[in-house]
Backbone as CSV, one residue per row, in Angstrom:
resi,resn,N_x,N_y,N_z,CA_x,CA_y,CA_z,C_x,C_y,C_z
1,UNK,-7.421,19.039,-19.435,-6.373,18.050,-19.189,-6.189,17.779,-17.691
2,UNK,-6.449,18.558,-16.606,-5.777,18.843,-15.738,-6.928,17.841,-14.630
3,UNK,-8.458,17.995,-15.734,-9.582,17.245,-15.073,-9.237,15.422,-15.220
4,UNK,-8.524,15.049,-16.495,-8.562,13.802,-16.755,-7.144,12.894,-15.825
5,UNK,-6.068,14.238,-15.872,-5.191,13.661,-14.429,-6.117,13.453,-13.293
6,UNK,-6.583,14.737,-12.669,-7.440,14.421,-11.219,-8.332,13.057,-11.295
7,UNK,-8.855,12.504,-12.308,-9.849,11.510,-12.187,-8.798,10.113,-12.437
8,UNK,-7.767,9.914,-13.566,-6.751,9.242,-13.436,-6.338,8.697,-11.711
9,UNK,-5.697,9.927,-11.220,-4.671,9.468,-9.594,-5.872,9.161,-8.983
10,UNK,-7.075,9.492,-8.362,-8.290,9.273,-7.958,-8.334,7.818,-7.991
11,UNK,-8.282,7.366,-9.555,-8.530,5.752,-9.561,-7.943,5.146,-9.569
12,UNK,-5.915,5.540,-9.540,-5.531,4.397,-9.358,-5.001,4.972,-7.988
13,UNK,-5.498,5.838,-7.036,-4.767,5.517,-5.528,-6.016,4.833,-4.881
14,UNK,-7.470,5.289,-5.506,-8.616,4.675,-5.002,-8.723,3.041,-4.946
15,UNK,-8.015,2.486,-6.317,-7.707,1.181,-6.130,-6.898,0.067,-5.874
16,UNK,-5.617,0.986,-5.654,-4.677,0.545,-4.682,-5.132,0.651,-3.356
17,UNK,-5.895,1.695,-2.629,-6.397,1.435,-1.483,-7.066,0.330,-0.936
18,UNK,-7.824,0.063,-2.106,-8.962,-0.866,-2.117,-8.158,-2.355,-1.942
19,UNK,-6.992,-2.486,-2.696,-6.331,-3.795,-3.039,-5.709,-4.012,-1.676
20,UNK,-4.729,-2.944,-0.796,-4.180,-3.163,0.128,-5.219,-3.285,1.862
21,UNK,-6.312,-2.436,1.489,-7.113,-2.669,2.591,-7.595,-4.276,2.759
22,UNK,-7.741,-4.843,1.175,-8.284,-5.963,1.378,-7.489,-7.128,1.575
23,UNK,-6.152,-6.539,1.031,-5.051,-7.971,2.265,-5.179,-7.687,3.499
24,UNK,-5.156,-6.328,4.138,-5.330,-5.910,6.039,-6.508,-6.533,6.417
25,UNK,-7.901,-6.455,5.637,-8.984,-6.787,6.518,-9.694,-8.437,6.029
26,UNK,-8.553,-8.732,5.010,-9.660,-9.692,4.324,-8.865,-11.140,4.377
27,UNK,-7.524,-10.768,2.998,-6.954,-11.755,2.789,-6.057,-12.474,3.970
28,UNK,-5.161,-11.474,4.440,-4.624,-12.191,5.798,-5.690,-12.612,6.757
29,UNK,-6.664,-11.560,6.994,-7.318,-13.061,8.084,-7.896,-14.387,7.905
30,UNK,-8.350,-14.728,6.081,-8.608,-15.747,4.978,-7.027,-16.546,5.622
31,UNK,-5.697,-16.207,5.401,-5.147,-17.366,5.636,-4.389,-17.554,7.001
32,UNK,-4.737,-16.482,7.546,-4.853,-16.886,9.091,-5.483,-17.871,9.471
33,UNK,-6.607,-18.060,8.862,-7.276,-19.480,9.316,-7.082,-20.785,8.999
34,UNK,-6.424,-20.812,7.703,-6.174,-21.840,7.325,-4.957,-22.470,8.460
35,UNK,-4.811,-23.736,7.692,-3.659,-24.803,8.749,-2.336,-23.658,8.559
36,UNK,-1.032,-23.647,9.682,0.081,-23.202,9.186,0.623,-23.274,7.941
37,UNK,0.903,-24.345,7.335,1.971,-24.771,6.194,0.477,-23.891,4.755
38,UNK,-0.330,-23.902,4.800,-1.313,-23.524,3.612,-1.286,-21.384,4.175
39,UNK,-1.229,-21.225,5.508,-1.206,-20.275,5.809,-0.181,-19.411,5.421
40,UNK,1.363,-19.819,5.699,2.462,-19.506,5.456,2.499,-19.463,3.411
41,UNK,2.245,-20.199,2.966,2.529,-20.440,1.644,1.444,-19.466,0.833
42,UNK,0.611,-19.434,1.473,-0.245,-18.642,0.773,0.479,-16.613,0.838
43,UNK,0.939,-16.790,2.183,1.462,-15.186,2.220,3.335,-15.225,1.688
44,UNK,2.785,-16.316,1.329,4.450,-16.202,1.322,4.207,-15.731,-1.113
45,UNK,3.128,-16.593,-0.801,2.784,-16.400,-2.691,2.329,-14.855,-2.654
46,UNK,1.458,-14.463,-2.326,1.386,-13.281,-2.547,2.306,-12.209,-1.643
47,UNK,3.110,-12.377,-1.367,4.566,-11.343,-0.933,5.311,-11.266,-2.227
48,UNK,5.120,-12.739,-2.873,6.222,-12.439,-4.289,4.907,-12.096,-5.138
49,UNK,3.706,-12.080,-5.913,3.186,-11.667,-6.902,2.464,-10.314,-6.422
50,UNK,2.310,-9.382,-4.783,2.167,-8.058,-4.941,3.811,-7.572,-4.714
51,UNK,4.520,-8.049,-4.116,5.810,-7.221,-3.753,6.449,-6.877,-5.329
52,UNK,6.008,-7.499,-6.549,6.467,-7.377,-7.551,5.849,-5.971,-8.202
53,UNK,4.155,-5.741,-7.844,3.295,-4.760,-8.500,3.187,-3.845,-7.718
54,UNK,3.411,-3.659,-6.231,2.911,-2.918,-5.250,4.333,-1.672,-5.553
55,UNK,5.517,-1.981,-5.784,6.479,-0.663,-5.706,6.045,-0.093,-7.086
56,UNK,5.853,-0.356,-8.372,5.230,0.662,-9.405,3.713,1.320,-8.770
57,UNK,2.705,0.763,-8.072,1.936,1.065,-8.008,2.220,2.090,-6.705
58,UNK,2.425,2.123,-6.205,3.032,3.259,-4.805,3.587,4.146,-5.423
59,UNK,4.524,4.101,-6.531,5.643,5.229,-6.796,4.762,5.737,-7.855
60,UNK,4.023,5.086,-8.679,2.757,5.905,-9.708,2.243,6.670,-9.117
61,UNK,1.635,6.788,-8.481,0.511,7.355,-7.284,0.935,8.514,-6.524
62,UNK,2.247,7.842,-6.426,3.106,9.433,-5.678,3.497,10.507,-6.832
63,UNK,3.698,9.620,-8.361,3.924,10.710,-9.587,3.149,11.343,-9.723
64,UNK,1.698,10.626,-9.938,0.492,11.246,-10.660,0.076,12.152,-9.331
65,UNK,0.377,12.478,-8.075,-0.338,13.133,-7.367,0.869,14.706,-7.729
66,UNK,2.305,13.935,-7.657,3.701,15.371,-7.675,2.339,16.115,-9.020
67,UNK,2.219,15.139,-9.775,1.752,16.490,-11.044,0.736,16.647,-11.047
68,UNK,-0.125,16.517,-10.493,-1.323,17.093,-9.861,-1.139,18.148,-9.351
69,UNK,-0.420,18.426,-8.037,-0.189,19.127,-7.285,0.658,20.881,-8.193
70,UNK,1.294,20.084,-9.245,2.100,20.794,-10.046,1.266,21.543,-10.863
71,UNK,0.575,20.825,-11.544,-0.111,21.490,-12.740,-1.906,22.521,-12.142
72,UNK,-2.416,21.601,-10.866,-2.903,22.496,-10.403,-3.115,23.236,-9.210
73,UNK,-1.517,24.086,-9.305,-0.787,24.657,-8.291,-1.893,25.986,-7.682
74,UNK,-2.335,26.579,-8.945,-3.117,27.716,-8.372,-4.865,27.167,-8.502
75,UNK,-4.886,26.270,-8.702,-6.295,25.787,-8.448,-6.795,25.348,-6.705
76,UNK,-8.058,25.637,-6.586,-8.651,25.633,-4.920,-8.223,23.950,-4.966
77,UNK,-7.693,23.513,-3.465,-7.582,22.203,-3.183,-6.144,21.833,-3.222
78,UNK,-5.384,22.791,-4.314,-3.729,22.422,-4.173,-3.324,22.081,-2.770
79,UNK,-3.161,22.530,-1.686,-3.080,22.491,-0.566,-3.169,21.234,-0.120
80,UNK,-4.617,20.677,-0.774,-5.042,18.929,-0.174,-3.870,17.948,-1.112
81,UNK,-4.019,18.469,-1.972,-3.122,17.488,-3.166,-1.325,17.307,-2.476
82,UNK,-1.143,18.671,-2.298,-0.198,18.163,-1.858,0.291,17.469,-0.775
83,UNK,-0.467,17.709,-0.068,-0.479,16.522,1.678,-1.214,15.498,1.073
84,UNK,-1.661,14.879,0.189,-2.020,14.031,0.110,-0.553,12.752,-0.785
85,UNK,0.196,13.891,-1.417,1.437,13.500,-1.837,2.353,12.935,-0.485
86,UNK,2.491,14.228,0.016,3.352,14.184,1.404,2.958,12.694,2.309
87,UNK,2.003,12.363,2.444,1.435,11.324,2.871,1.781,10.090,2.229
88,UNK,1.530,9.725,0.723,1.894,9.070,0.192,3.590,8.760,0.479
89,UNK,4.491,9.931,0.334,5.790,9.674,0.439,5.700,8.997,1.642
90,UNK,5.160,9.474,2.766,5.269,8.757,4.287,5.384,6.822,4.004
91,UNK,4.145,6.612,3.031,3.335,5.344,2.791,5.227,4.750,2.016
92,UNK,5.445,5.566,1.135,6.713,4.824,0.481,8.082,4.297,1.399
93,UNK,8.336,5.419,2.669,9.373,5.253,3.162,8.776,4.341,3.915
94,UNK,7.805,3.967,4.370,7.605,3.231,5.449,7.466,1.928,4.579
95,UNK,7.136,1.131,3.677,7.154,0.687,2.662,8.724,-0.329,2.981
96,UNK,9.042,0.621,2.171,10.839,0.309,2.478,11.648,0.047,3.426
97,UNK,11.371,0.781,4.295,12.395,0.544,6.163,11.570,-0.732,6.411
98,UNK,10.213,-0.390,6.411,9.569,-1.832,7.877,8.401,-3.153,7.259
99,UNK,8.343,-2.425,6.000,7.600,-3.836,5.128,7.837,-4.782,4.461
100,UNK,8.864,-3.822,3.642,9.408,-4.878,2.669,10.882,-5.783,2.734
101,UNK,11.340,-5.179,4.213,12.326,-5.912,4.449,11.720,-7.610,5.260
102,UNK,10.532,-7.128,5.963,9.854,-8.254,5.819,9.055,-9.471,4.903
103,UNK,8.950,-8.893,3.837,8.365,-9.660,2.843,9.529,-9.726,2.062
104,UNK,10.591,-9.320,1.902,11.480,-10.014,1.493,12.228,-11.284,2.033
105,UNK,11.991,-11.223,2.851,11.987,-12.729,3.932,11.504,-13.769,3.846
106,UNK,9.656,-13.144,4.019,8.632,-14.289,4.240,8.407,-14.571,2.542
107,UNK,8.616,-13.890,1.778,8.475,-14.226,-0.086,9.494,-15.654,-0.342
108,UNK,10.215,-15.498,0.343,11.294,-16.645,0.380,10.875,-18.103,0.983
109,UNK,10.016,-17.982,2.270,9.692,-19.198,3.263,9.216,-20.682,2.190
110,UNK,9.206,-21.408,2.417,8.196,-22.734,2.539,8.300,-22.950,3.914
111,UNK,7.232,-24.362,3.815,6.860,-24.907,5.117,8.330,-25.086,5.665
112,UNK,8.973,-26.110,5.115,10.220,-26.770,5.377,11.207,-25.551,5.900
113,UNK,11.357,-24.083,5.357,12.520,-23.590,5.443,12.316,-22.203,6.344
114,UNK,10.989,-22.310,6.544,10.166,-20.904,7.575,10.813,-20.838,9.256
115,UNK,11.383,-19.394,9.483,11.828,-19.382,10.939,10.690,-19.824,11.955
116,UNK,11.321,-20.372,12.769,10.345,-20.892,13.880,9.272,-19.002,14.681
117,UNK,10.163,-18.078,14.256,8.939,-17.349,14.166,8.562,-16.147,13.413
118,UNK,7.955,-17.167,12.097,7.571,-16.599,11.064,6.181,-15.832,11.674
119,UNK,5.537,-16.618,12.483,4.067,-15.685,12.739,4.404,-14.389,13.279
120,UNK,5.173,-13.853,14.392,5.741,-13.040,15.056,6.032,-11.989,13.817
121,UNK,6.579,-12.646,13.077,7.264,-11.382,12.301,5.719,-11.457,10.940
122,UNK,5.092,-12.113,10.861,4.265,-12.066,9.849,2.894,-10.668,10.797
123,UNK,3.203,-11.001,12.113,2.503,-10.082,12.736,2.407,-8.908,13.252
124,UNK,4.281,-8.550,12.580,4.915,-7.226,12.702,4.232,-6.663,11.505
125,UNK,4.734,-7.421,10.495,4.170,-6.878,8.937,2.806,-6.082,8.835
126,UNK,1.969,-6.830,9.052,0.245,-6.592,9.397,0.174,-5.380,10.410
127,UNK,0.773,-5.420,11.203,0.448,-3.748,12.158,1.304,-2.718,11.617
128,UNK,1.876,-2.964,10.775,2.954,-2.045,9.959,1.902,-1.748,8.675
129,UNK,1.415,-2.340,8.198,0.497,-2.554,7.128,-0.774,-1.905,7.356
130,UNK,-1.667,-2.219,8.974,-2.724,-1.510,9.130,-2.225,0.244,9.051
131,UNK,-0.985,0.537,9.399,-0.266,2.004,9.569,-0.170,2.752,8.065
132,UNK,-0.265,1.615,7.442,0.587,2.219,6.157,-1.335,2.053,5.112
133,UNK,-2.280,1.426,5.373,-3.502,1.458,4.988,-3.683,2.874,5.603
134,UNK,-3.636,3.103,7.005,-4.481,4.303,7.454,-4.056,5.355,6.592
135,UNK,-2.696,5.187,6.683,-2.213,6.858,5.586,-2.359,6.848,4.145
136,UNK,-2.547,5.641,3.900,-3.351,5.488,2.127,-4.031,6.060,1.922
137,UNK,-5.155,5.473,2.831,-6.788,5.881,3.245,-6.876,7.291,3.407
138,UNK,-5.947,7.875,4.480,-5.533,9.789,4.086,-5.643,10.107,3.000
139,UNK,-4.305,9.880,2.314,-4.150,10.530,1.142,-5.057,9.486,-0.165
140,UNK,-5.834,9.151,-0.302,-7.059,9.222,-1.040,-8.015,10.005,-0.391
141,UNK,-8.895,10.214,0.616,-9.653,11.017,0.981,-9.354,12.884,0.737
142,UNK,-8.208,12.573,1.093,-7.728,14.390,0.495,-7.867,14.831,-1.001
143,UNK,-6.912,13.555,-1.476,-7.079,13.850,-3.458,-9.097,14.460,-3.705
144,UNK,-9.718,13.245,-3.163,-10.896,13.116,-3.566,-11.931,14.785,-2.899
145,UNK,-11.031,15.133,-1.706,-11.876,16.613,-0.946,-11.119,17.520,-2.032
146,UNK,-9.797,17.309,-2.590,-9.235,18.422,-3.348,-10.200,18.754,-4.689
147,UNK,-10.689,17.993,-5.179,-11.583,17.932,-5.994,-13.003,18.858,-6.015
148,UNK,-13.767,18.870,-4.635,-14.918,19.519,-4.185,-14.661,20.781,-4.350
């Protein structure tokens, strides 16, 4: 049982990593390029259709790792599992204080109703975001060494 959790959190923090690295390296610079008003609307659409999936998928990830860590307390690697939790929590609070008070903002914009500086703060988000990828990127690499 304890093998089909470890391979479970594995794949879904492995592909939440995957999903959030690829708004940091992919999708925002995709509508960075575009004109403003297609740029803005586009992050402003996906602020409301991940800001909706991204808090179950963060707080899953932090469950399935607590009982990981729980169930294989005296197994080699506990140690990684649980900093890889600890990490995750980091990813949640930071989440909350400095991300999502921003995308609760920009989820709101159109062209017409966007602060004159929406980029500024769309560019707080993104270096808050590369911060909160790096410690993802942690705590998947640990789950996955806890394993070895």
């Amino acid at each position: 049982m304890l093998g089909a959790l470890e391979v479970v959190t594995i794949v879904v923090v492995g592909v939440m990593v995957g999903v959030e690295f690829s708004v940091a390296f992919v999708m925002n610079r995709i509508f960075s390029g575009l004109p403003d008003d297609s740029n803005q609307a586009a992050r402003s659409h996906g602020g409301r259709m991940l800001g909706a999936l991204m808090p179950f998928w963060y707080v899953g990830s932090l469950v399935l790792s607590a009982v990981w860590a729980i169930a294989g307390w005296h197994q080699p690697g506990a140690g990684l599992v649980v900093i890889a939790a600890a990490l995750l929590i980091v990813s949640v609070v930071m989440s909350l204080l400095l991300l999502v008070p921003i995308n609760n903002r920009g989820k709101t914009w159109t062209p017409e109703s966007r602060p004159t500086d929406w980029k500024e703060q769309m560019n707080h988000w993104d270096r808050f975001h590369y911060v909160r990828v790096a410690v993802i990127i942690g705590a998947f690499a640990l789950l996955a060494a806890a394993l070895g």
